[in-house]
C-alpha positions as CSV (number, residue, x, y, z in Angstrom):
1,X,7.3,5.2,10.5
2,X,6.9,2.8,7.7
3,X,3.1,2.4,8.4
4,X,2.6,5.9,8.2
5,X,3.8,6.1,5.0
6,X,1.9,3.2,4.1
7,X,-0.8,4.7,5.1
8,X,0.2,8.2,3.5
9,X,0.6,6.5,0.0
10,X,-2.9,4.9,0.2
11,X,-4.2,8.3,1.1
12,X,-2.5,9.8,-1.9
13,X,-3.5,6.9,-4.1
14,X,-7.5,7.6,-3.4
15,X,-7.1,11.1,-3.8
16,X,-5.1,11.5,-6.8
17,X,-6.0,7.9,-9.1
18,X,-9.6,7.9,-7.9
19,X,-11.7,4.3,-8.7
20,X,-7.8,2.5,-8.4
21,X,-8.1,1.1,-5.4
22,X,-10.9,-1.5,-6.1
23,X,-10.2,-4.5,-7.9
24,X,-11.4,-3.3,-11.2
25,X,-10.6,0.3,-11.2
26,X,-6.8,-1.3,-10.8
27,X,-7.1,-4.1,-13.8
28,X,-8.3,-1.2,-15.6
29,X,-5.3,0.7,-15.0
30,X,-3.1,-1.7,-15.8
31,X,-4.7,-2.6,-18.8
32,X,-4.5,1.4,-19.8
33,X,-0.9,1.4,-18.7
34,X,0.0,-1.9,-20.7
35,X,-1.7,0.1,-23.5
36,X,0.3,3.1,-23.5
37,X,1.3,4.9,-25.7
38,X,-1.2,4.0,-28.3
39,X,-4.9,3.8,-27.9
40,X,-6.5,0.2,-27.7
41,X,-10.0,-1.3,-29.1
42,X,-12.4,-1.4,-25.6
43,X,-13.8,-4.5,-27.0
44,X,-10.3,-5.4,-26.2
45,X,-10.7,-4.3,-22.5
46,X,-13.9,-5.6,-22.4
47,X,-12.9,-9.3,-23.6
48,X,-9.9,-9.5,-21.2
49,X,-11.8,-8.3,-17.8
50,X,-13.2,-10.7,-15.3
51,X,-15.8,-7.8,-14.6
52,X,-19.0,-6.9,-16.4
53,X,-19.1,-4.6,-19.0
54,X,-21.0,-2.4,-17.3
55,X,-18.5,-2.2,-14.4
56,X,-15.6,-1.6,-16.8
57,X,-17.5,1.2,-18.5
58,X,-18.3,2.9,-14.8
59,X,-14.5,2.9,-13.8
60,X,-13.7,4.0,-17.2
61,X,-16.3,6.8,-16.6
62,X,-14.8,8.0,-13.0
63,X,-10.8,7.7,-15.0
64,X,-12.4,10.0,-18.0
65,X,-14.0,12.4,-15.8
66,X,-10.2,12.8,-14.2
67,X,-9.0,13.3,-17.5
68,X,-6.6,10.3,-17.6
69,X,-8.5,8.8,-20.3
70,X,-9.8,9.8,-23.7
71,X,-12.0,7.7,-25.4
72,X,-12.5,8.0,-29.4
73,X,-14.3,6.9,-32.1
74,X,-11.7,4.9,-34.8
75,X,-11.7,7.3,-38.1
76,X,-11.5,4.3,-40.3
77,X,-14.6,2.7,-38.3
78,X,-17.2,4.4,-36.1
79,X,-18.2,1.4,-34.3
80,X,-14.8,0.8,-32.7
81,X,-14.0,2.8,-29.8
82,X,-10.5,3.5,-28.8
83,X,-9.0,3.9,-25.4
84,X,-5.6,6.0,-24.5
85,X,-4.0,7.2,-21.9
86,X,-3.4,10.7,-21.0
87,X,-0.3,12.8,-20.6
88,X,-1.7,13.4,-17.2
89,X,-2.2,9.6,-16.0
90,X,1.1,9.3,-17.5
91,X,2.7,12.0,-15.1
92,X,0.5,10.8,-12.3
93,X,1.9,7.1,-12.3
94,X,5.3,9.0,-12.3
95,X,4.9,10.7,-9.3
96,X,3.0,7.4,-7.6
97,X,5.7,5.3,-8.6
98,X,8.0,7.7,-6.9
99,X,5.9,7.4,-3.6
100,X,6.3,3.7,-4.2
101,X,9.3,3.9,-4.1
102,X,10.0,6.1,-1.1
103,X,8.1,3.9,1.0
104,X,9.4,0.2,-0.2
105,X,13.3,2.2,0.7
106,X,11.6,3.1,3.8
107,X,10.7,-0.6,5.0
108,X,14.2,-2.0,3.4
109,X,15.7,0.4,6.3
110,X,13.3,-0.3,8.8
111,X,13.5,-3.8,8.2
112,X,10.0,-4.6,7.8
113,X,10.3,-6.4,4.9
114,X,12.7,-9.2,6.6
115,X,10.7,-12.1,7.5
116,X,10.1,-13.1,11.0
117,X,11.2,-16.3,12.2
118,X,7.6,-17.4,12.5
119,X,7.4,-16.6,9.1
120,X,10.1,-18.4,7.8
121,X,9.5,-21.5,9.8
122,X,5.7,-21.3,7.9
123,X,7.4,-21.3,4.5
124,X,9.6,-24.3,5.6
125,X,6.6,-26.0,6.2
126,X,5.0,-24.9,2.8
127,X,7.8,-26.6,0.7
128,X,7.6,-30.4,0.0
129,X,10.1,-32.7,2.0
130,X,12.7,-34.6,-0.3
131,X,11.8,-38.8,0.1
């Protein structure tokens, strides 16, 4: 049961946050959702990503075409080009963190996220012995 709705919320994830489920569609969502609710400098983004500039600019590209981004030109300056969040990303991580949710409850009462006794005898083995 719980691995079905694993899988259900992965499903969901790719069809509704499209580009967030590679490594740098998802720093670039976070970095939008640290952002919110005011718009932020992309030379900001683009100084703080481990990916190429060109990269960033694609999965902002695929995240604007969705309309969960709007990108502007600074009215003070024209060379600086803002980044913000829309309404609808903002209602969309809503109703993902909901799923999120749903499915972390799910494995609590399933008990999948109790550790195995193979597990735990691997994390007594990770922590240093006391001389």
């Amino acid at each position: 049961m719980f691995w079905n709705a694993l899988e259900l919320l992965h499903k969901w994830e790719r069809e509704n946050l499209p580009g967030a489920d590679t490594p740098q569609g998802s720093e670039v969502l976070v970095w939008l959702l640290k952002s919110m609710p005011k718009p932020r400098p992309l030379k900001d983004l683009y100084r703080s990503s481990r990916f190429s500039e060109p990269t960033v600019r694609a999965c902002l590209k695929i995240y604007v075409a969705h309309g969960f981004v709007n990108i502007a030109s600074n009215g003070q300056d024209m060379r600086t080009r803002l980044a913000r969040a829309t309404p609808k990303l903002e209602k969309t991580i809503v109703e993902y963190r909901r799923r999120f949710h749903e499915v972390a409850h799910l494995a609590e009462r399933e008990g999948v996220l109790q550790p195995s006794p193979a597990t735990l005898g691997s994390i007594s083995l990770l922590q240093p012995t006391v001389k």
